[in-house]
C-alpha positions as semicolon CSV with decimal commas, in nm:
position;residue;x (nm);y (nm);z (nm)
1;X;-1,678;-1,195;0,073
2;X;-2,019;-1,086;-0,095
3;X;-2,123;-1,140;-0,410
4;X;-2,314;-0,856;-0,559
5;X;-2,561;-0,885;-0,898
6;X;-2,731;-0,653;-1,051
7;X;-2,774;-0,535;-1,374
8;X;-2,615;-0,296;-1,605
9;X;-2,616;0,077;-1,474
10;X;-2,826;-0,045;-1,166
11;X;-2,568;0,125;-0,902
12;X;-2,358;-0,186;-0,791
13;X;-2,007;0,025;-0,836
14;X;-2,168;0,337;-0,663
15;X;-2,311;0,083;-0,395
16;X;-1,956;-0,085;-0,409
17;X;-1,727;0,258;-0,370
18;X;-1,963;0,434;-0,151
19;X;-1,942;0,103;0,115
20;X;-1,525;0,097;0,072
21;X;-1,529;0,504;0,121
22;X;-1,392;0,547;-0,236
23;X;-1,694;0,750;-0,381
24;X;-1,696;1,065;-0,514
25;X;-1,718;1,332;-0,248
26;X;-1,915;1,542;-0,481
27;X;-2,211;1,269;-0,468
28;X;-2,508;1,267;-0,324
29;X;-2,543;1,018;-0,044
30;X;-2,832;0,960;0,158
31;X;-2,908;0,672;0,388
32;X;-2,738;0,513;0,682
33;X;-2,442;0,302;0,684
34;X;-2,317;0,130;0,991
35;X;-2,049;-0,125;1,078
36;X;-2,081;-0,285;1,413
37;X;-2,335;-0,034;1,554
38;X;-2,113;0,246;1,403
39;X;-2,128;0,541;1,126
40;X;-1,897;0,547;0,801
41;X;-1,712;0,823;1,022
42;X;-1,643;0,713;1,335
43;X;-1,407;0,414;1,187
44;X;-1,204;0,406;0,924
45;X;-1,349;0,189;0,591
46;X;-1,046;0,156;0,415
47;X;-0,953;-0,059;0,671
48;X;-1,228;-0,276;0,649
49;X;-1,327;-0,307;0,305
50;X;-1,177;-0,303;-0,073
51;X;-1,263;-0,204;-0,407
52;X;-1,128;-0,403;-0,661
53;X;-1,207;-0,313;-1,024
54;X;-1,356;-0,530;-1,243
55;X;-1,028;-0,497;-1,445
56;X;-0,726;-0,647;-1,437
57;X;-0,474;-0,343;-1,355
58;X;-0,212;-0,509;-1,203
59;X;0,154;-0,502;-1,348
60;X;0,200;-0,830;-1,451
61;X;0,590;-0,818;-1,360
62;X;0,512;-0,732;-0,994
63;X;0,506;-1,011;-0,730
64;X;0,203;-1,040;-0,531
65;X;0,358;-0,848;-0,215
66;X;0,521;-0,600;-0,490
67;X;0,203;-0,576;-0,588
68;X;0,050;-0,469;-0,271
69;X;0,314;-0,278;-0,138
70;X;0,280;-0,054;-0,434
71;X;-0,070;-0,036;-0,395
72;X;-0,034;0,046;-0,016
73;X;0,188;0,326;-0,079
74;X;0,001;0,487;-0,329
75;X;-0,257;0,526;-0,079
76;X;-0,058;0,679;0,162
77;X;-0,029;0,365;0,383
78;X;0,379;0,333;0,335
79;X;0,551;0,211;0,632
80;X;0,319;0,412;0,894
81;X;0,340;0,167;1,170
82;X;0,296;0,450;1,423
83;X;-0,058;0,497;1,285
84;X;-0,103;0,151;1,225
85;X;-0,051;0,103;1,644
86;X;-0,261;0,400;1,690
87;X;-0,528;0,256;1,499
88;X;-0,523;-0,079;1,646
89;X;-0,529;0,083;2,009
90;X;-0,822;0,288;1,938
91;X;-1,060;-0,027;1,800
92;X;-0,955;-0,176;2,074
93;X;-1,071;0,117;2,231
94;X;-1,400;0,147;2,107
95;X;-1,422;-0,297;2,149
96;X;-1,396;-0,289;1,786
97;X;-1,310;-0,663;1,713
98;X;-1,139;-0,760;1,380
99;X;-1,324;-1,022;1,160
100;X;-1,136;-1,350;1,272
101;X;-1,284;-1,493;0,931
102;X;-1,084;-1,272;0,764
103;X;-0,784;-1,327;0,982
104;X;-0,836;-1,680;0,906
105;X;-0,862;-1,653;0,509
106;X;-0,503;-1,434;0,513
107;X;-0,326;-1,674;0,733
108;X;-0,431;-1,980;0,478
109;X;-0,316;-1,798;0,195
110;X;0,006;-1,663;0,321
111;X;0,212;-1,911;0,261
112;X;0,556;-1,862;0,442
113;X;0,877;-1,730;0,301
114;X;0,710;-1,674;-0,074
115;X;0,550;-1,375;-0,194
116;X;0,315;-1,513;-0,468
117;X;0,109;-1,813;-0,433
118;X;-0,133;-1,951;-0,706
119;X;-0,399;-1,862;-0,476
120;X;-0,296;-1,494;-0,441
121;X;-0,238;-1,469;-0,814
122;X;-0,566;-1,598;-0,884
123;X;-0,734;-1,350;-0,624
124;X;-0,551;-1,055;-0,797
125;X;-0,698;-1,187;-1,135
126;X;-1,013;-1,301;-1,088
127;X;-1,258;-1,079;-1,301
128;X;-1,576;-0,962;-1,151
């Protein structure tokens, strides 16, 4: 995770949505963004990053995994394992290594056989 200060209207959103892919196509963008030795558009961001408002827009109702699997198919993600394959054969591919700090942080948070955890809930809340 990175933490991110700045002051008001200084660009940390654009900065923010522009890294996760989620900017506004009609935007200007110059500069050079790589991952790994590679451009914004030879991997996929949404992958590899988030935006999470500074809000809290969750439904409170929802579960955790509710929660996300709302938010998953909303994007288009659904159930999509087809892609999901494809996509993990062509990182592998182009020796494109998932963050195994990452990897780490989900496994310790999953906690087996319950789909909210006071850690999750406080991810999903924490205000930014």
């Amino acid at each position: 995770m990175t933490l991110l200060l700045g002051s008001q209207s200084s660009g940390k959103t654009t900065l923010l949505l522009a890294l996760a892919g989620k900017h506004d196509s009609s935007l200007k963008v110059s500069g050079k963004v790589t991952y790994n030795g590679h451009e914004m558009d030879e991997f996929v961001p949404q992958r590899l990053s988030a935006y999470i408002s500074q809000y809290d827009l969750h439904i409170g109702e929802m579960t955790v995994r509710k929660t996300l699997t709302f938010a998953a198919r909303c994007q288009g993600a659904g159930t999509c394992y087809g892609m999901l394959g494809e996509l993990s054969r062509r990182e592998k591919a182009a020796n494109i290594k998932p963050d195994p700090d990452i990897d780490v942080y989900m496994k310790a948070v999953a906690l087996e056989g319950q789909e909210a955890s006071v850690v999750t809930d406080y991810i999903l809340k924490v205000p930014t």
